[in-house]
N, C-alpha and C positions, 0 to 999 in steps of 0.2 A: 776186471778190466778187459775190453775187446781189443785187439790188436790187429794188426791187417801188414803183414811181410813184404815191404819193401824192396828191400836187395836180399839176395840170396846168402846164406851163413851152414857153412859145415864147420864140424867139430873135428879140434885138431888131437882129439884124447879116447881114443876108443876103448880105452879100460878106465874108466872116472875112479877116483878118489870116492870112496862109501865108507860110511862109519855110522855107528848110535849113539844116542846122549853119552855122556861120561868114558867115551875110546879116548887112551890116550894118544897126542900128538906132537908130533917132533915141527915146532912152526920155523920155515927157514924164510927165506928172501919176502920182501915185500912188493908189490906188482910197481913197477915205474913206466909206463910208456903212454903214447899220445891220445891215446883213446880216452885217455880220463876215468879209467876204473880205479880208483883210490880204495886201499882197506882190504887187498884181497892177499893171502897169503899162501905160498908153497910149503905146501904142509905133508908130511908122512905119517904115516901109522901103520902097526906090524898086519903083514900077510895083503898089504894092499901098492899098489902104482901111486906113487905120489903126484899131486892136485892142486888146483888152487879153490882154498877156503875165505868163505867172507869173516872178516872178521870179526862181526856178529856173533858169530858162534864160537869161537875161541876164548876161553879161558885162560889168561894169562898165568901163568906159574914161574917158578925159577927160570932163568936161563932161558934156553931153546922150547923148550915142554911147555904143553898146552895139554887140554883138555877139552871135551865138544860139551858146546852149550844146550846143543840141539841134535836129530837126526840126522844129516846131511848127505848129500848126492850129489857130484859135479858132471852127470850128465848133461850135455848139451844139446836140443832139439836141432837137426837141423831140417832146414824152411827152405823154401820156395818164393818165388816173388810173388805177391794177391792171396796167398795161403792165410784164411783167417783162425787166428788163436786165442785162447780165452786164457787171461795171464792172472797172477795170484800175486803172489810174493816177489816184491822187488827188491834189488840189494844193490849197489854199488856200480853203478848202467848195466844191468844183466837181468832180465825178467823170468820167473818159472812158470811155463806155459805147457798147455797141452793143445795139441792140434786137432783138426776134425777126426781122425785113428782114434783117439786116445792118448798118442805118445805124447810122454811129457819131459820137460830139460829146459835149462835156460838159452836163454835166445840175448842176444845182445839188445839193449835197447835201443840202441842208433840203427839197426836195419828193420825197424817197427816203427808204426805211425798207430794212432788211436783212431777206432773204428771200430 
């Protein structure tokens, strides 16, 4: 999908949350506010800054404890207004895009329009 950057978006997490299939996870709060991200979870795991995970890739276990379903990375691209981007995988209003560099991260989908 082509994307075309709207309003401008920086990232408020300069060390993201990274893990591989099967890391285990400590999944705490679940996201509540107006934007309308539903499904995303503040999630930790050993030797890493805790992050918000979709949770798609959470595997629910006892309690607190998770488990990843997939590789994951909460990098966030930040964008430009007219900066066009080539998006992949969407998840719960957050798109994973790379920009004209190369650099890749999710980008909000509300400061994106299609193009």
């Amino acid at each position: 999908m082509k994307f075309v950057v709207i309003t401008q978006h920086r990232s408020e997490y300069p060390a993201p949350i990274t893990f591989a299939k099967g890391a285990a996870l400590v999944v705490g709060e679940c996201y509540e506010g107006e934007e309308g991200w539903d499904n995303w979870y503040f999630c930790s795991t050993p030797g890493q800054s805790s992050g918000w995970v979709p949770g798609q890739v959470i595997e629910r276990l006892e309690g607190d404890q998770g488990r990843a379903l997939d590789d994951y990375c909460a990098r966030e691209l930040n964008v430009e207004p007219g900066e066009h981007l080539l998006g992949s995988r969407q998840l719960n209003g957050w798109v994973w895009c790379e920009n004209a560099d190369g650099r890749q991260g999710w980008v909000p989908l509300v400061v994106l329009r299609k193009g």
